[in-house]
C-alpha positions in Angstrom: -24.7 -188.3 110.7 -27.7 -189.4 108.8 -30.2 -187.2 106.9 -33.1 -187.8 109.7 -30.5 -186.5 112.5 -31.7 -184.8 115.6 -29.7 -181.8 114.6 -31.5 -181.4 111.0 -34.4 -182.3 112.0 -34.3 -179.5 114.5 -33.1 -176.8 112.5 -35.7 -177.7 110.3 -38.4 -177.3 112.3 -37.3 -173.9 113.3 -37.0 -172.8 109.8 -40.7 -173.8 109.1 -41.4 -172.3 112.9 -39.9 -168.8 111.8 -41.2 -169.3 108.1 -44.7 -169.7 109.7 -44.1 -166.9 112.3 -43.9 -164.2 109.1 -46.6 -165.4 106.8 -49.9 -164.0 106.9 -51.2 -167.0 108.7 -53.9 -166.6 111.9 -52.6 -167.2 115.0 -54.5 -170.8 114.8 -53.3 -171.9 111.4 -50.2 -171.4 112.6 -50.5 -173.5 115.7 -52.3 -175.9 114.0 -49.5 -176.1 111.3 -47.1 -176.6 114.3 -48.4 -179.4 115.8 -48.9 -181.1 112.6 -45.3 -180.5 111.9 -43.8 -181.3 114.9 -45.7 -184.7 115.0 -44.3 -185.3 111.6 -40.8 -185.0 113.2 -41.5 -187.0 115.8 -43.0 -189.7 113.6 -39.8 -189.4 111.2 -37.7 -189.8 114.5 -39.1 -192.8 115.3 -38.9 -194.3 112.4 -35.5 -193.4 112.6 -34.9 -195.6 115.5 -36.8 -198.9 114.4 -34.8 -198.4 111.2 -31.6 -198.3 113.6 -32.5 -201.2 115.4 -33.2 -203.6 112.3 -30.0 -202.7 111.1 -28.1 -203.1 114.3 -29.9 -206.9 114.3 -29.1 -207.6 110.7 -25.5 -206.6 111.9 -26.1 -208.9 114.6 -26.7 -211.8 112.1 -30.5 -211.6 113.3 -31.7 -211.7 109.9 -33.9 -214.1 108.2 -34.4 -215.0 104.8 -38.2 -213.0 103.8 -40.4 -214.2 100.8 -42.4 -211.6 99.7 -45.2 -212.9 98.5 -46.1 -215.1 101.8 -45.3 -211.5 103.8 -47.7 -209.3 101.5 -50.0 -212.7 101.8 -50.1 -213.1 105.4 -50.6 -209.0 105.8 -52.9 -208.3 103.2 -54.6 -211.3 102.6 -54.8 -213.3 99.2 -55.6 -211.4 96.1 
């Protein structure tokens, strides 16, 4: 089980839900809190899934040797 498992990440979100539920907070902060939230866990999910696959390909043998300064080069463009 990893830390980013749908089971934590779950239970998680229901403890901010009922954290949120019992604060002060209006109605709309509180929804607006929620979405933000829940499209956090959803961007952690996936994350958790490309994160999978590169290791199942590095299992795989699909890896490639990676010099860093050509990758930050090619992606941010020369200094």
């Amino acid at each position: 089980m990893t830390f980013f498992s749908k089971r934590n990440m779950q239970a998680q979100a229901e403890t901010s839900r009922r954290t949120i539920i019992s604060s002060s907070l209006s109605e709309t902060d509180q929804e607006t809190i929620g979405r933000r939230l829940l499209s956090h866990v959803e961007k952690l999910r996936q994350l958790r899934v490309e994160i999978e696959k590169g290791i199942r390909s590095l299992d795989a043998g699909k890896g490639t040797e990676l010099n860093v300064e050509d990758f930050i080069s090619a992606r941010y463009g020369k200094a």
